[in-house]
N, C-alpha and C positions, 0 to 999 in steps of 0.2 A: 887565390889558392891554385898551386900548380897541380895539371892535372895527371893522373895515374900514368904508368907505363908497363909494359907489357912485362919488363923484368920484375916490378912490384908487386905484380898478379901471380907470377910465376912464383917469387920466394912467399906471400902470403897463402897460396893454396899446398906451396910444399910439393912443387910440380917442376916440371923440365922447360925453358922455352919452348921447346917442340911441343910437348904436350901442350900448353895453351895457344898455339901456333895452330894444333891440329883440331881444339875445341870451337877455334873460332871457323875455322876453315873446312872442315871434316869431321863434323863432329860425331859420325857413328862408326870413327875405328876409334874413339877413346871408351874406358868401361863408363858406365852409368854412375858410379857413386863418382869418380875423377873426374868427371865433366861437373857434374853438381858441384862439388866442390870450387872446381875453377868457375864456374857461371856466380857461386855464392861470394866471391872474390874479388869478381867484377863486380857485381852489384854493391859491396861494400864499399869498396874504393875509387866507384863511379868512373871505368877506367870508361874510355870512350875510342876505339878502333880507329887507326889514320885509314879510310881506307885511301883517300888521294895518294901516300906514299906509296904504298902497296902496287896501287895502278900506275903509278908512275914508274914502279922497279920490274913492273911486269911488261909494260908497254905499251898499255893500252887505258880508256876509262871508261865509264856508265855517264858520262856527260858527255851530250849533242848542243852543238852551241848554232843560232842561226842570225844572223847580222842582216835587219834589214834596215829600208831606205829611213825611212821615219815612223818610228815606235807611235806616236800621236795617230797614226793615218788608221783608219778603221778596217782598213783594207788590209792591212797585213796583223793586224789583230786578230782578224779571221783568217789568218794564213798560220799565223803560231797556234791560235789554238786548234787547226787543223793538225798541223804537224806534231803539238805537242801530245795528242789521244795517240799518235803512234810509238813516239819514242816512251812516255810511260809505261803505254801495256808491256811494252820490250823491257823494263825494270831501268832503262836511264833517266837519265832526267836533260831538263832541255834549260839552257839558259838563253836570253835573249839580249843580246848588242845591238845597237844605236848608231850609223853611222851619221846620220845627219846628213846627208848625201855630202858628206865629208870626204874627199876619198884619203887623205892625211889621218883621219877619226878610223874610216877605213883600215888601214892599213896598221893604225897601231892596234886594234881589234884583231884582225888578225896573228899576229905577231904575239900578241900572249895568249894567243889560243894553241898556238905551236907550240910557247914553250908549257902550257899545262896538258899536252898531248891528248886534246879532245877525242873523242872517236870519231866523231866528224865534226861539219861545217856545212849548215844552210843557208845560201849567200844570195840576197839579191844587189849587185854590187854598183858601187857609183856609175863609171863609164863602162864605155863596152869598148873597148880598146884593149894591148894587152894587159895579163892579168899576171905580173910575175909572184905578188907572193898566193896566190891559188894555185900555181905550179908548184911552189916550194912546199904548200904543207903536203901537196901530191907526193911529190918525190919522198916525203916522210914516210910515208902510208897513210898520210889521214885522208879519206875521204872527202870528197866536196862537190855538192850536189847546186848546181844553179836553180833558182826562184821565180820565175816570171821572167826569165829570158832564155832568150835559146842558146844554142852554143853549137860551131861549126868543129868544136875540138872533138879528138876520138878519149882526151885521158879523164873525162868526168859526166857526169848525168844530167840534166837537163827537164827543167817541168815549164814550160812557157804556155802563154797565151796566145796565138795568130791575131796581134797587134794592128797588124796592115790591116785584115780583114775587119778588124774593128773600128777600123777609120773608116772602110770604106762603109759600113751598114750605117757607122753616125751621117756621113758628108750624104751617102744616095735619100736617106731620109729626111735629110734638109732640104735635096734640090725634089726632093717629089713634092714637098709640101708647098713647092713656088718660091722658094727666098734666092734672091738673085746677090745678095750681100753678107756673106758669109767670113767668121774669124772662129779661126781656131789659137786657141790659150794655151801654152804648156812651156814648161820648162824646169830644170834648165837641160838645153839642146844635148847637153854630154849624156844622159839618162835616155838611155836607148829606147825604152816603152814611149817615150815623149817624142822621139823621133819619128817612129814605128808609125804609130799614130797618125801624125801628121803625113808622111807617106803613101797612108793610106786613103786619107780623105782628099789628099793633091788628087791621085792616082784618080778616084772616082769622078772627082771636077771633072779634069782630063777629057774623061771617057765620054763622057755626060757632051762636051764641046757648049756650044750656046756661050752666053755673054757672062755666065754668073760668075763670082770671084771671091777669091779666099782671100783674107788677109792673115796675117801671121802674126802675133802677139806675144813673143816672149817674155816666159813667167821668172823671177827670182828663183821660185818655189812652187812646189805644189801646195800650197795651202788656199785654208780660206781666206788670210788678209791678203794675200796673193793674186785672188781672185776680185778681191774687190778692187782693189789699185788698177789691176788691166781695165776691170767694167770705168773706171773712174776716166781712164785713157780714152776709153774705147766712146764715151761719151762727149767728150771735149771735140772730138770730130764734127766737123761739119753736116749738115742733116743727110743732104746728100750721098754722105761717105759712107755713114755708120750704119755698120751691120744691121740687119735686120733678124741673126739668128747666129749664135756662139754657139761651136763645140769644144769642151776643155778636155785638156788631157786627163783628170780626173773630176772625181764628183767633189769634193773638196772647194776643187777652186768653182767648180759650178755652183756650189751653196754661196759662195763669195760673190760671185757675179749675181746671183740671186739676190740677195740681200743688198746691194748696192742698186740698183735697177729699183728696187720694192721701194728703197729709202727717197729715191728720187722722182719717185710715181710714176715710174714706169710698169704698163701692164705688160705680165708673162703667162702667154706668150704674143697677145695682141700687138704689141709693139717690140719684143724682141723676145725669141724663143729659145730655150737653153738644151743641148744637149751632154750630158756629163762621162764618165768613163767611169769601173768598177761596181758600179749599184749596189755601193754600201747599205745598210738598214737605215741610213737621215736620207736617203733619195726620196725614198716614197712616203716618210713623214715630214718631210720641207714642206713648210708654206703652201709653193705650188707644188705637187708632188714633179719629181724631176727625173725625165727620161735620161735613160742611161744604157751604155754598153755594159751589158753582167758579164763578168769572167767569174767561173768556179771556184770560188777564193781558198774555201775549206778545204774541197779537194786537190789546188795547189797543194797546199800543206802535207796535207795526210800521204799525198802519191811522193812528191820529193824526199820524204823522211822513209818511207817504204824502198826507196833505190837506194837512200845512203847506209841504211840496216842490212839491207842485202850486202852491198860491196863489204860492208865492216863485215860481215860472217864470213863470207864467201874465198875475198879474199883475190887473187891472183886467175881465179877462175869468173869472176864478174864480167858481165860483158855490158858497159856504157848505153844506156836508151837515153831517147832525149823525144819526150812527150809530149805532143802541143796539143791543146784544147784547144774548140772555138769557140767565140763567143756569141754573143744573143742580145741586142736590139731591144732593151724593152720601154716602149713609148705609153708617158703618162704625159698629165697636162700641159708641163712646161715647154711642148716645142707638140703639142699634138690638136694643131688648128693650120689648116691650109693658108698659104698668104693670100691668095686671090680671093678669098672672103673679106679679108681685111679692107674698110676705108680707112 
């Protein structure tokens, strides 16, 4: 059944386009019995309002769209539904894109968000290299507010975490606890948080000097089978070699490392201690409850969608912040026992 249109409403109520033009849009310069009429109109004929044309002939829309790394990750679960209590109460609505840490998946996400002229774009983006088409929906005027990472540019806003800092609280908490055999998990390298990371916990070795040593473990993915395939590596090593304590780039792959370790009767953290990243809600109901780096997930959200509402009102007069929170250390079972206790 094709659906109604505006000129049908118009000759059924025996009205002007304008007038039901004005009923929908203004409805208290039309008189009260002329509006009833055309509302009785609608309702009969079940017409249903384009507004996407409408926003698209105007320039603008009530849809915020935010593309993050991996929709599965619990972490940015709690970053949309942050984001998302913002742009609702604002009367938009928020849709959510997948890149898969695609940046090809990326990039065609982008590109029909341009052409459905979003109001903005919440982006936490594959590499951290250039960003040409986040320049280009700029140059549009569409807003686009970065996600868990920072940004050195002056033409957009920014909500990050201090990454480094977060390495270093995971890596100084390992070497205080004694553990002279250390691996940090993450990947893949181009994803700037996974960098960040591991810079940080280098950084703390460093400082620290003495004999203890990082090894490096590049992930596929941040996932949990991700995390078990490295523990699966990380075992096959000679006794000698193998860590005695993992930091992962996320908690993810530290429930995967968990779980691999547990399956092969390995005690956590008697025999190897896990530290994870994000402190998702499955950190502290894993198994062994599993210490982690908390970053403010929610209020990522809620604060990135509060910059990109601003610029979209403001306009020409916005002036660009770029946020960073710090993170917070918080130690449960899985890496919170001294090694020099250990026989």
């Amino acid at each position: 059944m094709a659906t109604a249109n505006i000129k049908e409403v118009a000759r059924h109520a025996g009205v002007s386009l304008g007038t039901v033009s004005n009923v929908l849009n203004r409805p208290d310069t039309v008189a009260p019995a002329t509006r009833q009429r055309v509302l009785d109109a609608i309702t009969t004929l079940g017409y249903v309002r384009n507004d996407s044309a409408r926003q698209l002939r105007a320039g603008h829309s009530r849809t915020v769209a935010i593309v993050v790394l991996d929709v599965a990750n619990p972490f940015f679960t709690d970053v949309v539904r942050g984001a998302e209590q913002v742009i609702e109460a604002s009367g938009a609505m928020l849709v959510v894109c997948n890149s898969g840490e695609d940046s090809a998946r990326e990039r065609r996400h982008l590109e029909l968000l341009e052409e459905q002229r979003v109001r903005g774009v919440l982006i936490t983006p594959v590499g951290h290299g250039p960003q040409p088409n986040l320049d280009k929906l700029i140059d549009r005027g569409i807003p686009v507010v970065l996600v868990d990472r920072g940004t050195g540019r002056a033409n957009r806003c920014s909500v990050a975490v201090d990454d480094v800092l977060g390495g270093r609280l995971a890596m100084d908490h390992l070497l205080d606890q004694g553990h002279q055999r250390i691996a940090y998990l993450g990947g893949p390298v181009s994803i700037a948080q996974v960098a960040d990371r591991h810079a940080g916990a280098a950084a703390a070795l460093k400082e620290r000097g003495g004999t203890a040593e990082l090894r490096v473990a590049v992930t596929g993915s941040l996932t949990v089978a991700a995390g078990r395939r490295a523990a699966e590596e990380l075992l096959a090593l000679p006794a000698r070699q193998r860590p005695t304590a993992v930091f992962c780039a996320n908690d993810l792959l530290a429930l995967g490392v968990l779980q691999e370790l547990t399956a092969r009767g390995l005690r956590v953290p008697a025999d190897v201690a896990i530290v994870g990243y994000d402190d998702i809600e499955f950190a502290d109901a894993a198994a062994v409850p599993l210490s982690s780096v908390r970053q403010p997930r929610d209020q990522l959200g809620r604060t990135a969608a509060e910059l990109l509402l601003e610029e979209a009102d403001s306009g020409d007069t916005h002036r660009h912040r770029h946020v960073v929170f710090q993170p917070e250390l918080v130690v449960r079972r899985s890496s919170d026992q001294p090694r020099r206790t250990r026989r």
